[in-house]
N, C-alpha and C positions, 0 to 999 in steps of 0.2 A: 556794433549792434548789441552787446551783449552788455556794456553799462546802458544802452539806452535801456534794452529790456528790464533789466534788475531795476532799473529807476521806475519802471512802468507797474513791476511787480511790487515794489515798495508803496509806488503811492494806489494800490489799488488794498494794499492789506489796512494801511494807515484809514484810507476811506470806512474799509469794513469794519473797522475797529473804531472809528469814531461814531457808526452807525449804528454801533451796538452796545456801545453805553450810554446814549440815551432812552435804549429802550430799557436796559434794566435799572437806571434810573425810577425811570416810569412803574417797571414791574415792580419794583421794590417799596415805591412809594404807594402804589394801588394794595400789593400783601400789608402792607400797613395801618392803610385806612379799612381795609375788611378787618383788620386782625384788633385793630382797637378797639375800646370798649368804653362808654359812654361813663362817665360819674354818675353812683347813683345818685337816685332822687334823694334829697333828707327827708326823712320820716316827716309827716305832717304837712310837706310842702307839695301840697295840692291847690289846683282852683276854688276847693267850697273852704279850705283850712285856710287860704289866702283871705278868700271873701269872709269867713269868719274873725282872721285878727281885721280885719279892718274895719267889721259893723261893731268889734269888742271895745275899737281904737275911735269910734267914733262917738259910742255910748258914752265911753269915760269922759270925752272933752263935753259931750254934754250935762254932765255931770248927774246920769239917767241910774248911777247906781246907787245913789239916796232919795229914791223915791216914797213919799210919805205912807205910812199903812194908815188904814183908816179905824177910828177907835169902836168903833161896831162892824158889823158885816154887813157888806152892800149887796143886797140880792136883786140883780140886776137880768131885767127878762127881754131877749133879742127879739123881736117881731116888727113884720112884715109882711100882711098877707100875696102880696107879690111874689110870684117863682125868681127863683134866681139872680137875688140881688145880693147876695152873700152872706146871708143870716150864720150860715152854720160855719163858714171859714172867717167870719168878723168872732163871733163866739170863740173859737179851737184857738185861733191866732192872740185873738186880746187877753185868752186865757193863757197862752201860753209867754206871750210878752211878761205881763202881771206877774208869774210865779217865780220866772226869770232873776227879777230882782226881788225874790224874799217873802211874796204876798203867800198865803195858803190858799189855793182857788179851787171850787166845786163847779164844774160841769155838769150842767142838768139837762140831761136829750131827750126831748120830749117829741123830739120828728122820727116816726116810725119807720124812715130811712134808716135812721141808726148812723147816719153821716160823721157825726163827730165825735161818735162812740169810735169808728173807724180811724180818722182823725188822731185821736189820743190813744191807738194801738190796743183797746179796748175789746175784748172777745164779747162778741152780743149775740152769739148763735140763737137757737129756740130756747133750749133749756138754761140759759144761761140769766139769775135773776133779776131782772127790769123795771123799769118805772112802770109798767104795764101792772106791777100786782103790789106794786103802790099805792097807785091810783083806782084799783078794784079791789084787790082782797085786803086794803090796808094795812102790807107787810111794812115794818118801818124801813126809813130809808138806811140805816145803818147795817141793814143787810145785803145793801145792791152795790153799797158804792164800793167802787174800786181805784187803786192807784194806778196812775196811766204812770207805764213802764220811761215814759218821754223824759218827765222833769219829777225830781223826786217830793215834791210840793203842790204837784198838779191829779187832779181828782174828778173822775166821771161817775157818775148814774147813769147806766147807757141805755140804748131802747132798744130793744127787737120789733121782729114784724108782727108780734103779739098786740103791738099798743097801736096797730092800724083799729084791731077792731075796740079799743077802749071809746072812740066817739060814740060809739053807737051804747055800749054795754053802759057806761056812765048817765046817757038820758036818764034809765029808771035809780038811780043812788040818789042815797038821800045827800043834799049841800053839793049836790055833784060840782060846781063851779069854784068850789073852798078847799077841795082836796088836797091839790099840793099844797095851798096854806098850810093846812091841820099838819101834813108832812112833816114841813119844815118847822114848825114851832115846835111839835113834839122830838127836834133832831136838834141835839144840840150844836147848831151851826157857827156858833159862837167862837170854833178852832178856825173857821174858814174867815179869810180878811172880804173874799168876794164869791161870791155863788152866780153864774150867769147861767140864765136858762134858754137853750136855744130850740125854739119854737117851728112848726110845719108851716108848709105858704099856704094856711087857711084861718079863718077867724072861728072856727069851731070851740068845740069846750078844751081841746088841749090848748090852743091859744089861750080860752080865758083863763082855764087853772091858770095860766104861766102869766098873766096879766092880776089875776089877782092875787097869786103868791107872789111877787118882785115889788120893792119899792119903787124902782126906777125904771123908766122904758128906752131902751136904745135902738131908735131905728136905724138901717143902712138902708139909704139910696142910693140905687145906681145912678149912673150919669150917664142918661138913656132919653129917648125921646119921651116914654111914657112913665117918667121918673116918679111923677105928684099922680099919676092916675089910682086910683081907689085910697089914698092916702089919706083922703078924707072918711071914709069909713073906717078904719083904723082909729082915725082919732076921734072919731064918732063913738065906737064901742068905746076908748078910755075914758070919754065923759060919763057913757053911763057906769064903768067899773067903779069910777072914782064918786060917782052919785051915790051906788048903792053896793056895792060891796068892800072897795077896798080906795079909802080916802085919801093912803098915803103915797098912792101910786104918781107919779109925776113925769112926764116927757124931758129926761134928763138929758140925751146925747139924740144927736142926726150926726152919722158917718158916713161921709159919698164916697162909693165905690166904684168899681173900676174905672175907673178916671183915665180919658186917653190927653193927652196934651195934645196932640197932633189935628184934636178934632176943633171946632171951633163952638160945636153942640156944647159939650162936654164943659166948657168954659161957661155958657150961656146956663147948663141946667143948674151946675152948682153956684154961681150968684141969682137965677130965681131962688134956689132952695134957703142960700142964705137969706135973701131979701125977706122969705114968709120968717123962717127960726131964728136969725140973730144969730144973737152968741151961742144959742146951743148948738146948733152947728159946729165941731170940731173944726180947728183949723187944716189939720192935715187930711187931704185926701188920698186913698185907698188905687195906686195906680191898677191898669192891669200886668198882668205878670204871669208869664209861665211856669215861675219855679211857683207862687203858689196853688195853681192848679195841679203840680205834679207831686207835691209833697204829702196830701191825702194817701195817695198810693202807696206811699212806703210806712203808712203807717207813722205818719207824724206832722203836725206842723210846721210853718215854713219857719219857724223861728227854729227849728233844731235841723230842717233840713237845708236850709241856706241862709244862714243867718245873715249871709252879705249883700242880700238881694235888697232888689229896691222893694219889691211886697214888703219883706221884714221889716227893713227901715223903717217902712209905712207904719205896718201894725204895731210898733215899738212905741212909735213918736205917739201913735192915737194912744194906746195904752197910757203913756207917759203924762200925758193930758187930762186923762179920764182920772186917775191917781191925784193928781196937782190940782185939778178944778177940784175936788172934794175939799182938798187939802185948805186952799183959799176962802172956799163956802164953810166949812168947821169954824175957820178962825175968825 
C-alpha cells in the first residue's frame, strides 16, 4: 500500500507542477507584453507628412517645379455672382499653389466676409487697415497689404466688415467703378508675378471695381444643376466693362468645382460647360473634398494644410495650367 501510495502522491505533485508552469509561462509572457513599449514614431512620420512627401513626389515627376513666371503681372479677378461656387477657396488655393513654386502673388479680398483674409492667416479685425479705405478715403494699397504668415511669397489686402458698407458709400465718388484700377496703377505691382482679386456673390460696384481693375476673368463653376444659371448676366456686365471701361478685360479661365465623380449630373454639367467655353475651360477639375473645407479653419490653405489631398492635387494641377497656358499664349 504504501509504494502504491507514494506512486499516487508522485504523480499528483508531477501533475501540480506541470499545471503550473504553464500558467507562469502565460504570466510571464502577459508582464511582458504590458511591460513592452512600442518604437517611437520617427519624427515627421505622420498621415499629412506622409501625404506631403507624396504630392512633393508627385509634383517633381511632373515636373510642376519649373513652372514659367510670366514677364508682366497678371491681375486676374475671380467672379461669380453665384453664392458658393468657390470663388474665394479657388482664389486662397490658386494663390497659394502659384507661390509654392516661386511666383510673388497679391491677394486682393474685396468680399466683406473677409474669407480669404481668413484663409491666408490674415488679421482683418475693425481696426485693422483694409481695402475699405482704399476704395473710400484713397489710402494707397502699400499700407494694407500684409504678408500671409502661410508661404513666405504669398500676400493679402484683407477686408473687414467695414467694406460691407463701401457699396452704398462709393455710389456718390467720383469714377466710383475705376477705383481699384487708380489702386493698382498707382502701386507698384510690378514685384507681384500675379494679383488675384477675389470678389462677393454680387455684381454690385465691388464686383465691377474688381472687373475693371483685372486683365483676366476667372470664373468657377460648380458642377451643380444650376451651374450656367445667371451666367449670362455675368457675362452680360463684361461686355459692357469691356465696351466702356476696361477693353483689356478677357474671360480667360472656367474652373468646375466641386466635381463628385460619383454623380452622373456632374459629368453632364462639365461637358455642357465645356461644349459653350472650349478650351478655356481648364482641363482639371476641382473635386470635392473635406480637407479643403477644413483647412480655412486653421488658418491656411489646403496646399500647406494637406498638401496630399486630392483638393491640392486639384488646385496644383489648375494652378499649373493657369501658369503654362500663359506661357504658350506669350510665345
Amino acid at each position: 500500500m504504501e509504494p502504491s501510495s507514494g506512486h499516487a502522491f508522485s504523480m499528483q505533485g508531477t501533475a501540480e507542477t506541470a499545471s503550473v508552469a504553464p500558467r507562469m509561462e502565460t504570466e510571464q509572457a502577459v508582464d511582458s507584453r504590458e511591460t513592452a513599449v512600442p518604437p517611437p514614431t520617427p519624427a515627421g512620420d505622420t498621415p499629412i507628412a506622409r501625404a506631403a512627401a507624396v504630392a512633393r513626389q508627385v509634383m517633381a515627376q511632373r515636373g510642376d517645379n519649373e513652372w514659367p513666371r510670366p514677364a508682366r503681372t497678371r491681375v486676374i479677378t475671380v467672379a461669380n455672382q453665384k453664392g458658393g461656387v468657390g470663388k474665394t477657396t479657388t482664389s486662397v488655393n490658386l494663390a497659394a499653389a502659384l507661390a509654392m513654386h516661386g511666383a510673388q502673388v497679391l491677394v486682393v479680398d474685396l468680399d466683406p466676409q473677409g474669407n480669404a483674409s481668413t484663409a491666408l492667416g490674415i488679421d482683418h479685425h475693425a481696426d485693422v487697415p483694409s481695402m475699405y479705405h482704399v476704395l473710400i478715403e484713397d489710402r494707397p494699397l502699400s499700407e494694407i497689404i500684409m504678408a500671409s504668415p502661410e508661404l513666405p511669397n504669398l500676400y493679402c489686402a484683407p477686408a473687414t466688415l467695414h467694406l460691407a458698407g463701401a457699396e452704398i458709400e462709393l455710389v456718390s465718388k467720383v469714377a466710383r467703378e475705376t477705383r481699384l484700377r487708380r489702386a493698382l496703377d498707382d502701386y507698384d505691382k510690378s514685384r507681384f508675378d500675379y494679383v488675384l482679386i477675389d470678389c462677393p456673390p454680387s455684381l454690385g460696384l465691388l464686383t465691377l471695381n474688381a472687373l475693371v481693375g483685372g486683365d483676366e476673368l476667372l470664373i468657377p463653376i460648380q458642377c451643380e444643376y444650376y451651374a450656367l444659371e445667371g451666367l449670362s448676366q455675368l457675362l452680360g456686365t463684361v461686355d459692357l466693362v469691356t465696351s466702356h471701361l476696361n477693353p483689356t478685360l478677357n474671360v480667360s479661365t472656367i474652373l468646375l468645382t466641386m466635381y463628385d465623380a460619383r454623380t452622373r449630373l456632374a459629368a453632364q454639367v462639365a461637358e455642357e460647360v465645356r461644349s459653350h467655353f472650349g478650351d478655356t475651360a481648364l482641363k482639371t477639375v476641382i473635386p470635392r473634398s473635406v480637407r479643403v473645407s477644413e483647412a480655412p479653419s486653421y488658418g491656411q490653405s489646403v496646399m500647406t494644410y494637406d498638401p496630399g489631398s486630392t483638393g491640392a492635387l486639384a488646385y496644383s494641377e489648375a494652378a499649373s495650367e493657369i501658369a503654362h497656358r500663359w506661357a504658350e499664349v506669350a510665345s
